[in-house]
SEMAR-447424 format. One line per field, with one value per residue (C-alpha): residue in one letter; x, y, z. Coordinates in nm, 2 decimals, decimal comma. Layout:
N
type <- c(a/...)
X <- c(X/...)
Y <- c(Y/...)
Z <- c(Z/...)
//
This chain:
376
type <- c(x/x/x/x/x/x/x/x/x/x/x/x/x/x/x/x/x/x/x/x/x/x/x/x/x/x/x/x/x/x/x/x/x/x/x/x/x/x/x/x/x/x/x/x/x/x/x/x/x/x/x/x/x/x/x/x/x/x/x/x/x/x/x/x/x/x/x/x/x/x/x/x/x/x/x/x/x/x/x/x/x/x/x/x/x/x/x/x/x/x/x/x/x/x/x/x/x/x/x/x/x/x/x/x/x/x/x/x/x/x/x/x/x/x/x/x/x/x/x/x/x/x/x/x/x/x/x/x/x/x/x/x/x/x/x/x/x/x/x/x/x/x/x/x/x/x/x/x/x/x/x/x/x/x/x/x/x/x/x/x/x/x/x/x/x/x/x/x/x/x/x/x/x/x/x/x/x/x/x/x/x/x/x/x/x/x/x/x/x/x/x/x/x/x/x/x/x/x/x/x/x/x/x/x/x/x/x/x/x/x/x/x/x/x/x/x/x/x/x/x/x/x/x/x/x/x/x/x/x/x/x/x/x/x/x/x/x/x/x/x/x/x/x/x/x/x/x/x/x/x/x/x/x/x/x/x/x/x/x/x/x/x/x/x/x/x/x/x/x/x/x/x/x/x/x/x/x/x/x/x/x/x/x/x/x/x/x/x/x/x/x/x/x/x/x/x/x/x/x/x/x/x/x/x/x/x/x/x/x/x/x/x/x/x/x/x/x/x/x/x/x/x/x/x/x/x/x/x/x/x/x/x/x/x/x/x/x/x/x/x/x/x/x/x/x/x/x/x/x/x/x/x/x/x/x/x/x/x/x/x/x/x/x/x/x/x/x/x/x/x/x/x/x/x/x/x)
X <- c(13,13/12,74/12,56/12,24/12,00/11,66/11,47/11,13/11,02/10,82/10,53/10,22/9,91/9,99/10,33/10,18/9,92/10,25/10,37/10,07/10,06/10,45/10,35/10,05/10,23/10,52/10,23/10,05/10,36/10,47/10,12/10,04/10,44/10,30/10,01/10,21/10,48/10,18/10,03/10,32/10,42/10,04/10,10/10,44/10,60/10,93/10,90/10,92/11,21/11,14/11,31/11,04/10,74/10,87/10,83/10,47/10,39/10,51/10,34/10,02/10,06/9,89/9,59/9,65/9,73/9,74/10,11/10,22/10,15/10,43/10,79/10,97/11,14/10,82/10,71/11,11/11,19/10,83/10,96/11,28/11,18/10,96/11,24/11,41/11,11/11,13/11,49/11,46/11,21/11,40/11,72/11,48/11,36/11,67/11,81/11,49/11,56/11,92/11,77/11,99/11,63/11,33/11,10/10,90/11,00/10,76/10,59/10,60/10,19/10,01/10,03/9,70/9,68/9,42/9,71/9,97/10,02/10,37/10,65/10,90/11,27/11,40/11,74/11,87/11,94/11,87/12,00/12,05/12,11/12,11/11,74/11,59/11,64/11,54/11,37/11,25/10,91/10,86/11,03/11,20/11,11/11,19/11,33/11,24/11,60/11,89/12,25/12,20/12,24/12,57/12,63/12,94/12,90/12,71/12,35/12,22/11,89/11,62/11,33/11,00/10,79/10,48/10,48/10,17/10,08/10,41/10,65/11,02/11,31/11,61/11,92/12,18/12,53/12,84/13,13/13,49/13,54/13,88/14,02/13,95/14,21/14,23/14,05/14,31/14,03/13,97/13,74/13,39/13,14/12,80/12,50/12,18/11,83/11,45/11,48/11,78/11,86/12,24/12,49/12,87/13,16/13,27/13,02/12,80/12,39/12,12/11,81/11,49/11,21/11,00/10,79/10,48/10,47/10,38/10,16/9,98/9,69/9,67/9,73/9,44/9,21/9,28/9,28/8,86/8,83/8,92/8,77/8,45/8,42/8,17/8,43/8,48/8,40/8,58/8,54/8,74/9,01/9,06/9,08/9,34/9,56/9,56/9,65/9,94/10,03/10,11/10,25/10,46/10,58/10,63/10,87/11,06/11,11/11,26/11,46/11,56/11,70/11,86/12,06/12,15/12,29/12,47/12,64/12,74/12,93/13,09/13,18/13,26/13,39/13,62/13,99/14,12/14,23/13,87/13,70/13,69/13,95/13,67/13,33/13,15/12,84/12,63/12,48/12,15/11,92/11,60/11,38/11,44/11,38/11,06/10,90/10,92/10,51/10,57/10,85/10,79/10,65/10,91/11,19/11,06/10,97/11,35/11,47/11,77/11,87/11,86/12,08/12,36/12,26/12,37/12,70/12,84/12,81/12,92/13,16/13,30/13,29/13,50/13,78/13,61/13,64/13,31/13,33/13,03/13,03/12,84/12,53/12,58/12,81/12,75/12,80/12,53/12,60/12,96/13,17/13,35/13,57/13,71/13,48/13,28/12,95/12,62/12,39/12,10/12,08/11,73/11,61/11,47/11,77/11,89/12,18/12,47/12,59/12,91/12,96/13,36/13,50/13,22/13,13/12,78/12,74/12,44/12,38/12,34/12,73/12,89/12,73/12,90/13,28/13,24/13,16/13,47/13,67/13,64/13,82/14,13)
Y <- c(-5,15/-5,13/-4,88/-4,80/-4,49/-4,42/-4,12/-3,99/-3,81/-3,47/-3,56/-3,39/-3,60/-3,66/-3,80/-4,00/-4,16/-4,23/-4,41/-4,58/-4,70/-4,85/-5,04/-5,14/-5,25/-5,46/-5,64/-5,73/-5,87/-6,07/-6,24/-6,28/-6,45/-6,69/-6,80/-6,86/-7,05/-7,27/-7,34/-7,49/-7,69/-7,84/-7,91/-8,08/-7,79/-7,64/-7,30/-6,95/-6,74/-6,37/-6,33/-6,54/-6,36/-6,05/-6,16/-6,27/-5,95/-5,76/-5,92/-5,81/-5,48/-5,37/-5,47/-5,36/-4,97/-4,89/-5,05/-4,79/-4,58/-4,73/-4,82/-5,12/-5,17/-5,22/-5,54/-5,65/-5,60/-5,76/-6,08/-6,07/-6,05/-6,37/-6,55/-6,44/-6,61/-6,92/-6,94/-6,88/-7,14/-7,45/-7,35/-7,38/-7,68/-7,85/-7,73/-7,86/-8,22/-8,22/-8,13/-7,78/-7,56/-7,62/-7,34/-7,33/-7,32/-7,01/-7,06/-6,74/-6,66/-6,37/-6,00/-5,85/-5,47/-5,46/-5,53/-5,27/-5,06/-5,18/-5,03/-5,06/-5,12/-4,89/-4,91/-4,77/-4,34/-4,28/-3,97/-3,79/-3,39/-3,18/-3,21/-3,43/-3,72/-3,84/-4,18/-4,33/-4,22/-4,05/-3,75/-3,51/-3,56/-3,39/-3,51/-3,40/-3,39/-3,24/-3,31/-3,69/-3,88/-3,93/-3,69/-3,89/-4,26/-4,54/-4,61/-4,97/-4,92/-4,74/-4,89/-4,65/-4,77/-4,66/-4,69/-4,51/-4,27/-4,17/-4,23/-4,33/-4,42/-4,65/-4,62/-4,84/-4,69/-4,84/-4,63/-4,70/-4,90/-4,76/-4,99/-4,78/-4,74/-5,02/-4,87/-4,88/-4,77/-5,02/-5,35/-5,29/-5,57/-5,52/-5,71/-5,64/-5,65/-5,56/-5,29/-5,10/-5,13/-5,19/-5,17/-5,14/-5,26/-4,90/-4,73/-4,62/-4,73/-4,69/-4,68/-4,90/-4,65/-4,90/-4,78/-5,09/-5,08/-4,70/-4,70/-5,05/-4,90/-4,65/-4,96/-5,14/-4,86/-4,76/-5,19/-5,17/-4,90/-5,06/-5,42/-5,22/-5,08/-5,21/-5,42/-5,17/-4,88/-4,50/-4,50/-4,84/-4,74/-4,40/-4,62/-4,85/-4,53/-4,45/-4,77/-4,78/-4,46/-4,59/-4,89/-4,69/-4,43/-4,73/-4,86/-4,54/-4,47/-4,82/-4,78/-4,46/-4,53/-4,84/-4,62/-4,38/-4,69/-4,86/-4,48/-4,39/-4,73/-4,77/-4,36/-4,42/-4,01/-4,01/-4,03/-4,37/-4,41/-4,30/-4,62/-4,93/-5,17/-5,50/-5,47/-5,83/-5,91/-6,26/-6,51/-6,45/-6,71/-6,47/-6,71/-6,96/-6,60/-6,53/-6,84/-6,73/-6,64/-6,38/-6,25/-6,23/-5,89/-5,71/-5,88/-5,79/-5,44/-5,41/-5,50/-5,73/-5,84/-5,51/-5,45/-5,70/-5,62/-5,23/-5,34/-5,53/-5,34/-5,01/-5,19/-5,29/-4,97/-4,81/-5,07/-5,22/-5,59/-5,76/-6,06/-6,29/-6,50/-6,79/-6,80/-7,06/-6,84/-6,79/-6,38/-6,30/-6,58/-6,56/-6,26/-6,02/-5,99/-6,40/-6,63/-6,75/-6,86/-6,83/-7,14/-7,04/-6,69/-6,57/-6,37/-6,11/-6,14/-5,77/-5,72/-5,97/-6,08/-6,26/-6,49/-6,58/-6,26/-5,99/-5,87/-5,62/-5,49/-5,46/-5,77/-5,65/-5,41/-5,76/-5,93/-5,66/-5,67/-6,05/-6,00/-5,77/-6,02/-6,27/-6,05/-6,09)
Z <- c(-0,12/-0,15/0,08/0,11/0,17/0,25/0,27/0,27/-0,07/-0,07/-0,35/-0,49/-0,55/-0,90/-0,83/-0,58/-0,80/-1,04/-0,76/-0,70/-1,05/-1,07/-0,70/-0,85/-1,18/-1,01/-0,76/-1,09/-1,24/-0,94/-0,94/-1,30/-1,32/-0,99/-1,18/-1,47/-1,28/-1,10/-1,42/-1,59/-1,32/-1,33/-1,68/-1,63/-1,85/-1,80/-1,59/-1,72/-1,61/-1,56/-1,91/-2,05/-1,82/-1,91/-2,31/-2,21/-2,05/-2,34/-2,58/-2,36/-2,41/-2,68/-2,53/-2,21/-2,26/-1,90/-1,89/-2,10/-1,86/-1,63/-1,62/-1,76/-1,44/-1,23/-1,48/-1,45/-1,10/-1,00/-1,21/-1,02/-0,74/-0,76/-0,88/-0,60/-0,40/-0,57/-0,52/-0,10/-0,12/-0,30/-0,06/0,29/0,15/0,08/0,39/0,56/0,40/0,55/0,88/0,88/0,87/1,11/1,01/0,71/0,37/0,28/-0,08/-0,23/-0,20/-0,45/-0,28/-0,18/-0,25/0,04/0,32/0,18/-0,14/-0,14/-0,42/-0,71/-0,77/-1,06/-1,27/-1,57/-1,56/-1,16/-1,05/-0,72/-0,66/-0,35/-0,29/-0,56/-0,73/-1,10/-1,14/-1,49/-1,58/-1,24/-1,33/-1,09/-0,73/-0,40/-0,12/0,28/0,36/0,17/0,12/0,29/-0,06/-0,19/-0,49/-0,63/-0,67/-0,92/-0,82/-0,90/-0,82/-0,64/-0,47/-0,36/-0,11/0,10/0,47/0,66/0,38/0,35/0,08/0,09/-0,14/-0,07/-0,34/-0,38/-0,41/-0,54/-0,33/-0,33/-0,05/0,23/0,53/0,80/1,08/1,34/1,64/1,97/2,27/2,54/2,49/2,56/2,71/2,65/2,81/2,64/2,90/2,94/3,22/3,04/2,64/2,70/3,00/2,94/3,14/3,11/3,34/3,03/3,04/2,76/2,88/2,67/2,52/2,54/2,28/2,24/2,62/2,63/2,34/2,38/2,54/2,19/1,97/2,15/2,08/1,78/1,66/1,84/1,60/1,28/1,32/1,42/1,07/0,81/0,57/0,22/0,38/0,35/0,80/0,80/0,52/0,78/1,07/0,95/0,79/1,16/1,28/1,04/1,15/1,51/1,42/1,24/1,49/1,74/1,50/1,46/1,84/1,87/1,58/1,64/2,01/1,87/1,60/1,88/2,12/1,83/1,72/2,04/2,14/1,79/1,80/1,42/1,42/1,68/1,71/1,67/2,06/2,16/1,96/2,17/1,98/2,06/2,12/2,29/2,24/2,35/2,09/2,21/2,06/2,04/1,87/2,17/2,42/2,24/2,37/2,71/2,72/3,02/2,87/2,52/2,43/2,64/2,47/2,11/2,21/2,27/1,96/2,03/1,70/1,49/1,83/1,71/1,31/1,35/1,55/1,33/0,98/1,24/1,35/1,00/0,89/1,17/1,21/1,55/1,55/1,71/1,91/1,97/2,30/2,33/2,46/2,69/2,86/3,24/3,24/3,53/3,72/3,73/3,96/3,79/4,04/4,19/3,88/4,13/4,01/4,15/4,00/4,22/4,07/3,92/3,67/3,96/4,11/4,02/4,22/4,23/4,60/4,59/4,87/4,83/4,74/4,89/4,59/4,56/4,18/3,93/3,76/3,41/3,52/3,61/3,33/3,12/3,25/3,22/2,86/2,85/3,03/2,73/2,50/2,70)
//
């Protein structure tokens, strides 16, 4: 089994002009490897491979000493990763032809060191201690948290990256993979909302942080600031480092409350008879939900498919089986209690009357036991 982690490093300011260098280095590569691909189509040539860019880029070298300042792995992962591109981009198509895709294909387009500083994916002798890890060329460097990277197990790779003046790294470990022990708890329903993240059929409720809503007014300012700036100036490259910076903790309060949601539903560290055996979930078609003008920034500020993401590789790991229902299934409108269904029921329609059986419950409550009802 391949797991992932990410955490933040601890640099100095030469490690993080290094790291500047290697993001620098794979951007370079990605774009020099585009032009090169565009040309030879042009020319009606076969196109390079990353093997055969890579050769190019080599040969460069000597006249280009700043690359020998730098890693292999930035020029070869930067290739990669363009093939990569090209690859996503022939698949849309052809799944666009067979009338299977109805977005856009997505040509891979050159990177623009003025939007992000981006990173670089390392391989070869990576490797990880208590409160370090060791990354070709970088050298030795420290991590913010100890003891949270596996000791034991084969790293693949490991991918640096800047986000809002900070610096992280993401490892990919190779760990021997155990069946974990069939969970035996009751089945959960869960309906996901806007006023509340979640609401289970077992009582439980997680409430949405809302995090653009409370910050929107801070985002606005701080967006008047930057676009105010004179274009190349040191004022507007502070402004938009702030800018960053809160569209960066906005991100990590969503994700954050969406990590503690999806923990404490799958409860992946207790006792086998404590773990819900089925979890159910709806098929929400978010894309579709986004178009809703009224509605839309409420529903992406909640976060709805890293939601479903986290619950099923949780799931997986714990032994929780996760079942989908479909979306065109009437859970609000339908009583938990007699099925009776209520077409005429509204979106502000909070609480759900029935009229054959008497029943007065919380709509998002009844959607849940529905949900739960399914499993059966």
């Amino acid at each position: 089994m391949v797991r992932g982690y990410r955490g933040e490093l601890d640099l100095n300011n030469v490690q993080k002009t290094l790291c500047r260098k290697h993001a620098g280095a794979a951007r370079w590569a990605y774009n020099y490897g585009l032009r090169r691909k565009q040309e030879a189509y042009k020319a009606g040539q076969k196109t390079p491979t990353a093997i055969d860019l890579h050769r190019e880029i080599n040969a460069l070298k000597p006249s280009e000493p700043w690359m020998y300042a730098v890693s292999k792995c930035a020029f070869q992962e930067g290739l990669r990763d363009l093939d990569a591109a090209f690859k996503h981009f022939f698949r849309k198509c052809r799944l666009k032809k067979e009338g299977t895709w109805k977005g856009s294909c997505g040509y891979p387009r050159f990177k623009s060191r003025k939007k992000a500083i981006g990173g670089a994916r390392f391989t070869g002798s990576i490797r990880v201690s208590v409160g370090a890890i060791q990354l070709p060329r970088l050298g030795v460097l420290r991590l913010k948290e100890h003891g949270y990277f596996p000791l034991n197990g084969k790293i693949s790779s490991a991918t640096i990256r800047e986000q809002a003046g900070r610096w992280f790294v993401s490892i990919c470990v190779h760990e021997d993979a155990k069946d974990p022990q069939p969970a035996t708890g009751e089945v959960i329903g869960v309906d996901l909302g806007i006023k509340r993240l979640a609401t289970l059929s077992d009582g439980r409720t997680f409430e949405n942080p809302r995090a653009l809503r409370k910050k929107i007014t801070a985002l606005k300012r701080l967006s008047r600031r930057h676009s105010r700036k004179a274009k190349g100036s040191r004022n507007r490259q502070k402004a938009k480092q702030r800018l960053s910076r809160m569209h960066a903790r906005i991100a990590n309060v969503r994700k954050d409350a969406l990590h503690q949601a999806t923990a404490q539903i799958v409860a992946r560290t207790k006792p086998d008879a404590q773990r819900p055996r089925v979890i159910v979930l709806e098929d929400l078609h978010i894309a579709g939900m986004l178009k809703n003008r009224r509605l839309s920034r409420a529903i992406a500020d909640v976060g709805m498919y890293e939601f479903k993401r986290q619950i099923l590789y949780k799931a997986e790991q714990a032994g929780v089986q996760v079942l989908l229902a479909s979306r065109w299934e009437p859970s609000s409108k339908t009583c938990s209690w007699c099925g009776w269904v209520n077409e005429a029921l509204t979106l502000s329609d909070r609480v759900f009357v029935c009229l054959e059986c008497g029943n007065v419950q919380d709509r998002d409550a009844n959607a849940a036991n529905n949900l739960a009802a399914l499993a059966q």
